[in-house]
Backbone as CSV, one residue per row, in Angstrom:
resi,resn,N_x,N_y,N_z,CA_x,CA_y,CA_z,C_x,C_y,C_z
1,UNK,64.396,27.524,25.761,63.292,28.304,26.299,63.709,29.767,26.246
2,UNK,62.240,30.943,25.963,63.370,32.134,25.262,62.902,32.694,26.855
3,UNK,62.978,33.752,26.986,63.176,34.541,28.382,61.178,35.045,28.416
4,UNK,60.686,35.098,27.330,59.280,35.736,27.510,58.714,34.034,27.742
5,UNK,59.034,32.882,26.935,58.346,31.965,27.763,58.240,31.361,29.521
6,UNK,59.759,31.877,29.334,60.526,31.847,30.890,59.018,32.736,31.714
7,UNK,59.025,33.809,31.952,58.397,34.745,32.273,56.552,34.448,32.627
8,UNK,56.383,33.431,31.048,54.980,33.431,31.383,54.637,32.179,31.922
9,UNK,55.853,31.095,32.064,55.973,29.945,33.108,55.324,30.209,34.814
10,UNK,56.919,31.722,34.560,56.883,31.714,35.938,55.715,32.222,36.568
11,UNK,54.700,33.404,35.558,53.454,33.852,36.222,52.659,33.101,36.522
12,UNK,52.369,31.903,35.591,51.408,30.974,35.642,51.878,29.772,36.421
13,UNK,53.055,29.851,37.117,53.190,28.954,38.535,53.001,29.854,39.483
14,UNK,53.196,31.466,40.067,52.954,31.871,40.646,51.387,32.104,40.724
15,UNK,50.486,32.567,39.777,49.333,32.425,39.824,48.937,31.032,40.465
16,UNK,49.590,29.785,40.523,48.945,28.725,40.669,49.389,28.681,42.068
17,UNK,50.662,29.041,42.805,50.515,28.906,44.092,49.951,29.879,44.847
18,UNK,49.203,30.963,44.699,48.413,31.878,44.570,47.084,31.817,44.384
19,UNK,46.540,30.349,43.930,45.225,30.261,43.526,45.219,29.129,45.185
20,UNK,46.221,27.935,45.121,46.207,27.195,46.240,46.356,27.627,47.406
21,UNK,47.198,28.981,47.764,46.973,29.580,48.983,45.328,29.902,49.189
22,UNK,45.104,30.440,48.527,43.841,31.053,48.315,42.547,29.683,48.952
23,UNK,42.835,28.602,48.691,41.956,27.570,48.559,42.412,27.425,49.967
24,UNK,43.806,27.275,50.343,43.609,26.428,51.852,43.517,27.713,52.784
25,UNK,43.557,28.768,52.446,43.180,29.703,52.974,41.674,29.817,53.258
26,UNK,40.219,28.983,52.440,39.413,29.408,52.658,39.434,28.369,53.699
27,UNK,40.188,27.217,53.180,39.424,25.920,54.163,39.659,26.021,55.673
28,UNK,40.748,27.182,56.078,41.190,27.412,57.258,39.980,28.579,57.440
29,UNK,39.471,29.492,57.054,38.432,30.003,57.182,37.121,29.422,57.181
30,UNK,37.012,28.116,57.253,36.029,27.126,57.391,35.892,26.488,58.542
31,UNK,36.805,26.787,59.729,37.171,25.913,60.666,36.625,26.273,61.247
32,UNK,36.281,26.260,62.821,35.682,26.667,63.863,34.154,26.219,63.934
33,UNK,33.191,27.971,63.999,32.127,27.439,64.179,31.174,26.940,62.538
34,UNK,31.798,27.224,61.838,31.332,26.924,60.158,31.492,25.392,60.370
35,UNK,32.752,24.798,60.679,32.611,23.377,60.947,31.606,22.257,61.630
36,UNK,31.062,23.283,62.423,29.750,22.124,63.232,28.393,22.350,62.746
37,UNK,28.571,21.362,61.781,27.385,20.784,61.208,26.994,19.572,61.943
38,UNK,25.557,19.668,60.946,24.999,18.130,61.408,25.708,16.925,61.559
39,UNK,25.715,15.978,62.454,26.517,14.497,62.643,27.845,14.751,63.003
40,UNK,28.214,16.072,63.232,29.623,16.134,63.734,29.721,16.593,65.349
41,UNK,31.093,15.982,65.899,31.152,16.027,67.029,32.299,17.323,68.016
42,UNK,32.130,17.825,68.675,32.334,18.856,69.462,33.193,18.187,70.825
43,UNK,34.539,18.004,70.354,35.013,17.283,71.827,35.901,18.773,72.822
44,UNK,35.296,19.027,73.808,35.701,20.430,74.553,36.696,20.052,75.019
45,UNK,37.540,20.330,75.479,38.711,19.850,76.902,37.877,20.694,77.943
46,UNK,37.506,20.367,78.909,36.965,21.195,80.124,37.196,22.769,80.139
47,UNK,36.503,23.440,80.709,36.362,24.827,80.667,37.863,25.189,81.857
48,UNK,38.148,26.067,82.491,39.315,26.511,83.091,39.329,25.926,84.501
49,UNK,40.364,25.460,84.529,40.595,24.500,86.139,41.980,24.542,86.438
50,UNK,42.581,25.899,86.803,43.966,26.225,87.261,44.642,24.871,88.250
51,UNK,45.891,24.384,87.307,46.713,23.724,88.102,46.785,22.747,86.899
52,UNK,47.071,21.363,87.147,47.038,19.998,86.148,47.289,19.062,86.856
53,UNK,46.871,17.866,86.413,45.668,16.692,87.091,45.108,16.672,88.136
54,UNK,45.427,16.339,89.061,44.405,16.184,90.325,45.361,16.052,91.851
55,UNK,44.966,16.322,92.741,45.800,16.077,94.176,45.976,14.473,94.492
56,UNK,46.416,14.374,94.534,46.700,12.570,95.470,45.700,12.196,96.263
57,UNK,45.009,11.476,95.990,43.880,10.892,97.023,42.788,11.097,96.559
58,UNK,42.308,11.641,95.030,41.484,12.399,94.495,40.314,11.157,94.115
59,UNK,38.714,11.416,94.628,37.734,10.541,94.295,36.729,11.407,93.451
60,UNK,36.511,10.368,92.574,35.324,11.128,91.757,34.032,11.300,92.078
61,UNK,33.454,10.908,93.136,32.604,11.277,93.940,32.293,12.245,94.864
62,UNK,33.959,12.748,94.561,34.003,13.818,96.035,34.337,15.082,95.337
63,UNK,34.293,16.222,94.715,34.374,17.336,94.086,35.256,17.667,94.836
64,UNK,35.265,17.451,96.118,36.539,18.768,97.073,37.849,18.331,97.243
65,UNK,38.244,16.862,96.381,39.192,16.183,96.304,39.962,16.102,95.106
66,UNK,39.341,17.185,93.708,39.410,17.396,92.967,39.914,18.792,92.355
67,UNK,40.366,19.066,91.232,40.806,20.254,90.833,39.586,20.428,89.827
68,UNK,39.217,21.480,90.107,37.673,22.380,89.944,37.846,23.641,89.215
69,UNK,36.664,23.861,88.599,36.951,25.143,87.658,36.853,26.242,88.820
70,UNK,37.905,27.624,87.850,37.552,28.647,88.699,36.635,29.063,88.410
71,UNK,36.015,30.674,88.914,35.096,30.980,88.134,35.344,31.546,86.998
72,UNK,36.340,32.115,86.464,36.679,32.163,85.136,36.173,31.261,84.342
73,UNK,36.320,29.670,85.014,35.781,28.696,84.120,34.637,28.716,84.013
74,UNK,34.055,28.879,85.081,32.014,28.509,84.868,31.978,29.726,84.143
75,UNK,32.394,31.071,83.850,32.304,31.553,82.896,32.187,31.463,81.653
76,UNK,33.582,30.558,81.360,34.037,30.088,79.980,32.518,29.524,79.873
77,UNK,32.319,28.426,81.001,31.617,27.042,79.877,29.894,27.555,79.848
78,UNK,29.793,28.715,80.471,28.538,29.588,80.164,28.143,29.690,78.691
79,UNK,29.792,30.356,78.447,29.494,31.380,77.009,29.694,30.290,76.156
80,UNK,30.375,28.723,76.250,30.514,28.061,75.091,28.861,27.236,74.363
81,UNK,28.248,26.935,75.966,26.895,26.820,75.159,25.872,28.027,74.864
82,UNK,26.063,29.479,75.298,25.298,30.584,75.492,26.105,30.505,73.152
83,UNK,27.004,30.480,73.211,27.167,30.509,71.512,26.927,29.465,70.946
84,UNK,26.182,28.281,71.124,25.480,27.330,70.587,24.290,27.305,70.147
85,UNK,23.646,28.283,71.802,22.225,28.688,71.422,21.895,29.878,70.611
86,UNK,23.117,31.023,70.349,22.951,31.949,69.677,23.043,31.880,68.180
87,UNK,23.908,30.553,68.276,24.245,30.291,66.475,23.052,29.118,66.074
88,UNK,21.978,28.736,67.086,21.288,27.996,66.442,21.611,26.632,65.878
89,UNK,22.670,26.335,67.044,23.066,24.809,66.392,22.226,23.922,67.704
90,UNK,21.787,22.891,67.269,20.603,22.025,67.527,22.135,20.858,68.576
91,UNK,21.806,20.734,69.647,23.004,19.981,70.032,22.139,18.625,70.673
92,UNK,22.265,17.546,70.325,21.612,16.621,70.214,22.046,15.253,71.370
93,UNK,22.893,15.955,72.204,23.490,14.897,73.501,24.700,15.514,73.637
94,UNK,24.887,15.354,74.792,25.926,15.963,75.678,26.434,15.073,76.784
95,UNK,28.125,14.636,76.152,28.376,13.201,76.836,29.659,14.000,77.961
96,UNK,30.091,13.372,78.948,30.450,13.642,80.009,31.908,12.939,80.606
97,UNK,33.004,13.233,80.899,33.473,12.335,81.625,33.147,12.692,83.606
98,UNK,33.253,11.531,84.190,32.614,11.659,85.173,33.365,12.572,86.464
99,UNK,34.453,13.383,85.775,34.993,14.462,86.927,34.694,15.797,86.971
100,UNK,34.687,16.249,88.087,33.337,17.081,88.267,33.659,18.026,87.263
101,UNK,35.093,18.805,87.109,35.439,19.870,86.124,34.939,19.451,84.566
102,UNK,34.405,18.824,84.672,33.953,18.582,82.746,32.431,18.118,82.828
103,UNK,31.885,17.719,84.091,30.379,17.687,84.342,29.391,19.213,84.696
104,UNK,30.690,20.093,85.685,30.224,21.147,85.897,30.645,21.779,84.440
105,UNK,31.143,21.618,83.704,31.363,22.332,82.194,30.101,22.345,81.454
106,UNK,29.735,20.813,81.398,28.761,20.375,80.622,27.472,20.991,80.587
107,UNK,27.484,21.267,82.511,25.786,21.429,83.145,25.845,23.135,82.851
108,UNK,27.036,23.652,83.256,26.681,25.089,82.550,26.611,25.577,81.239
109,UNK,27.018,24.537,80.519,26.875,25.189,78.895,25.637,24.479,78.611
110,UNK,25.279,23.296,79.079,24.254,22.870,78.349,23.380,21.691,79.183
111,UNK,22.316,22.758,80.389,21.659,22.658,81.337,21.166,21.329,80.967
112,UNK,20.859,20.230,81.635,19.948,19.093,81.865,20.368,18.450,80.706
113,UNK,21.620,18.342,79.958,21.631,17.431,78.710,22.496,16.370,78.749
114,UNK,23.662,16.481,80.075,24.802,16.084,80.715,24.791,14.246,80.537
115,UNK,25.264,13.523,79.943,25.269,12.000,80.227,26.711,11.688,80.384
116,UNK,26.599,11.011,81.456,28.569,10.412,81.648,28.515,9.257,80.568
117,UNK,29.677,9.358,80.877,30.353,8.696,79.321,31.835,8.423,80.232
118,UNK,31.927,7.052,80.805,33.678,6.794,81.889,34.629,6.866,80.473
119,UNK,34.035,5.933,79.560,35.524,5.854,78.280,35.775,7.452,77.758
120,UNK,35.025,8.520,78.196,36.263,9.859,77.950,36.468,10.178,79.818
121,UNK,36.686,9.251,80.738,37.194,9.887,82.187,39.162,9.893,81.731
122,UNK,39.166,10.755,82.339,40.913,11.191,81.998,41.725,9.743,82.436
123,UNK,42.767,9.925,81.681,43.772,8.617,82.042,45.402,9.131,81.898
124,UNK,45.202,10.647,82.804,46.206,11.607,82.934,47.314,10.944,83.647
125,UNK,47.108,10.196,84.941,48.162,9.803,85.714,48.372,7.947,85.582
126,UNK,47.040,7.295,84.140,47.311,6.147,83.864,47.317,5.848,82.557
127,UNK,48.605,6.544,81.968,48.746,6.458,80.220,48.527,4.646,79.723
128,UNK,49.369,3.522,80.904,48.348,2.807,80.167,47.017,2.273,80.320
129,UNK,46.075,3.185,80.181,44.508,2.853,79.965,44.446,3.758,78.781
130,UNK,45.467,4.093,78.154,45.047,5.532,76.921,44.569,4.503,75.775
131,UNK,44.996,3.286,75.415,44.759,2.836,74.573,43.291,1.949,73.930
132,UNK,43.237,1.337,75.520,42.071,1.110,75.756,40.425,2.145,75.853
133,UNK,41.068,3.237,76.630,40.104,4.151,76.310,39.917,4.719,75.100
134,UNK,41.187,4.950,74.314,40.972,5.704,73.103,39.735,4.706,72.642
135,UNK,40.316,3.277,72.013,39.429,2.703,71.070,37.788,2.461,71.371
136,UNK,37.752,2.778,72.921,36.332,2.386,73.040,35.855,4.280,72.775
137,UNK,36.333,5.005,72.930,35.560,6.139,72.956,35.625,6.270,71.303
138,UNK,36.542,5.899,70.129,36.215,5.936,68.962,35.164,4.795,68.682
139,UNK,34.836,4.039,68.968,33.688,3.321,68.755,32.272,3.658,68.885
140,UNK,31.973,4.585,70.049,31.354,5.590,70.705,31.256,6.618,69.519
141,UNK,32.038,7.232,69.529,32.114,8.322,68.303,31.815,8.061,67.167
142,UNK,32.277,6.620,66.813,31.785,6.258,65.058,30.337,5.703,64.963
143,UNK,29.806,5.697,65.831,28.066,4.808,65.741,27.631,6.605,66.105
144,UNK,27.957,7.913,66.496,27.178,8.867,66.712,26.687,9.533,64.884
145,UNK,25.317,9.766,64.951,24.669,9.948,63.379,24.214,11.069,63.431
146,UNK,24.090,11.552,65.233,22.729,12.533,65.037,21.405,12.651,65.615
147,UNK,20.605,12.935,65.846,20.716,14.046,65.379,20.912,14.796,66.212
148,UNK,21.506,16.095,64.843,21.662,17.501,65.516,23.631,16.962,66.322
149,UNK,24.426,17.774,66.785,25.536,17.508,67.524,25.811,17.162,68.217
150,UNK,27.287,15.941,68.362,27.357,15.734,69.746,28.274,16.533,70.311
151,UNK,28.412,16.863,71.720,29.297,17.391,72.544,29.729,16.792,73.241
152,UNK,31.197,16.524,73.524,31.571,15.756,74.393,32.589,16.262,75.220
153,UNK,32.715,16.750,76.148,33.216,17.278,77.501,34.089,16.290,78.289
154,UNK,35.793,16.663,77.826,36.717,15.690,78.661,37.490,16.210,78.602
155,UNK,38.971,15.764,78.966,40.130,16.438,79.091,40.958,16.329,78.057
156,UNK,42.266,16.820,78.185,43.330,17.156,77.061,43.800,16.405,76.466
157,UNK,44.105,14.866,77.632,44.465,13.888,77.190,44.072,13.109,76.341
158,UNK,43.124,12.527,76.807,41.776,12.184,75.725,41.701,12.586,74.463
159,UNK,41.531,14.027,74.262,41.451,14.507,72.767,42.432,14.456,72.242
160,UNK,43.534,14.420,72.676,44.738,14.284,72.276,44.616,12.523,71.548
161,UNK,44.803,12.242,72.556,44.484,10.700,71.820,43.820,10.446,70.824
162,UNK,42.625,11.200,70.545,42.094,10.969,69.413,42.208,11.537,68.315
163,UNK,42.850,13.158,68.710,42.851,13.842,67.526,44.325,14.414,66.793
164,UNK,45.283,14.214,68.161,46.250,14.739,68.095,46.801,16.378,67.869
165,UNK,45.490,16.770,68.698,45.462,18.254,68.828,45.570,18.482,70.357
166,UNK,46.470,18.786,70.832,46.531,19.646,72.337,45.908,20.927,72.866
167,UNK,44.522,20.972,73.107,43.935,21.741,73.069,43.902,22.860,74.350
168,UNK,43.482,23.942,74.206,43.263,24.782,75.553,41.920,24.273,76.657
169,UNK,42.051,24.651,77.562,40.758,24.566,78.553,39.288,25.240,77.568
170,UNK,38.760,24.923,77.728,36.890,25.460,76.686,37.354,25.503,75.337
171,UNK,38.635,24.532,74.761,38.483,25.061,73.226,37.917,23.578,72.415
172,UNK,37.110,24.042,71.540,36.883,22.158,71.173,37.297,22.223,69.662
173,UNK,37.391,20.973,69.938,37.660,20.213,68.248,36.709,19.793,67.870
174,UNK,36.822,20.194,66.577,35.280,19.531,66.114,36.170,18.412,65.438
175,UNK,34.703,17.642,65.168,35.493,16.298,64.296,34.068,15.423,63.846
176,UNK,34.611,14.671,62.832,33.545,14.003,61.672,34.018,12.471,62.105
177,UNK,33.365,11.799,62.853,33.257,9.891,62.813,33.697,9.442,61.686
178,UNK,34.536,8.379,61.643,34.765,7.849,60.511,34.671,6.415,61.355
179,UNK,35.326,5.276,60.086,35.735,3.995,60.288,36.560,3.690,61.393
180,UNK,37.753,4.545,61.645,38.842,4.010,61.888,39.122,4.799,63.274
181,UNK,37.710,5.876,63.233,38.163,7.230,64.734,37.696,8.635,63.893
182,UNK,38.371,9.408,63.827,38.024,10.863,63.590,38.812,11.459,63.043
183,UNK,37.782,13.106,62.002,38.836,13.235,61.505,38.368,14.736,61.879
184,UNK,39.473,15.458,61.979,39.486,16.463,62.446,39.054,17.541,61.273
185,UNK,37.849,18.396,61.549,37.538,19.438,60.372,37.670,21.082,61.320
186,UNK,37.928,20.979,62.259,38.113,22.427,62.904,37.878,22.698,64.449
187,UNK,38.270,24.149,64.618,38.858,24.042,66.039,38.244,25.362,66.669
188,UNK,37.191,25.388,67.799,36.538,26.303,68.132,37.114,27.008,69.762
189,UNK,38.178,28.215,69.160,38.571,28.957,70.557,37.564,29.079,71.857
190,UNK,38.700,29.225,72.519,38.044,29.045,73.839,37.001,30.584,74.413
């Protein structure tokens, strides 16, 4: 090999990892809110609720027994559906787990649309129910078609389980139903 073929090897592998940056570069510029399209799902981790899991003795019936958003949070989960309605995305059910920090999330981003949904209630202090919950909430997730988006409002754990993304308080994952659970197409800051 003489040194000018050498040369035009090496441009035309550098051009080529140069063309592939370029490509997963857009697809990472695809993520977020470009990602929620039609039939895809929006799983939030709850809007801001200083501290982690819950006090001892904690009932889900009782909000004051619970760790609750601040108002920072009812802030957050203002602006996450106030940019739903601004971007014109059509949100087509809004599922719930039944503690108040991800119901009061729900009801402020997205007034009167709120449905509980127990298979995303947290299973923070009972990892084994993670398994059981995971598969029924991917079952849940793989029969959703549409229309318009789902949103689904739960905690860290949970999404974790399904997506294997550890997310912030108000940040969601979007994600596309499949066969087998979900697949993750992008990730909308908090």
């Amino acid at each position: 090999m003489t040194l000018t073929s050498f040369n035009s090897m090496l441009r035309r592998s550098c051009f080529a990892l140069l063309f592939l940056a370029g490509s997963q570069g857009a697809a990472v510029a695809a993520d977020g809110w470009a990602s929620v399209t039609e039939g895809t799902v929006v799983l939030f981790r709850h809007a801001l609720a200083p501290g982690g899991g819950d006090p001892p003795g904690h009932t889900l019936d009782d909000c004051t027994t619970q760790r609750n958003l601040s108002n920072e949070g009812k802030e957050q989960a203002r602006r996450m559906g106030a940019e739903f309605r601004k971007r014109r995305i059509e949100v087509g059910a809004v599922w719930s787990s039944q503690w108040c920090r991800t119901r009061d999330t729900a009801d402020l981003a997205f007034p009167g649309k709120r449905t509980d949904q127990p298979v995303f209630n947290s299973f923070f202090k009972q990892s084994d129910l993670s398994p059981e919950r995971t598969r029924a909430a991917q079952q849940l997730l793989s029969a959703w078609r549409g229309p318009g988006v789902l949103v689904v409002v739960t905690h860290q754990v949970n999404i974790t389980a399904l997506t294997d993304v550890v997310p912030s308080s108000g940040e969601g994952v979007v994600v596309k139903p499949t066969a087998n659970g979900v697949q993750v197409v992008g990730r909308i800051a908090p």
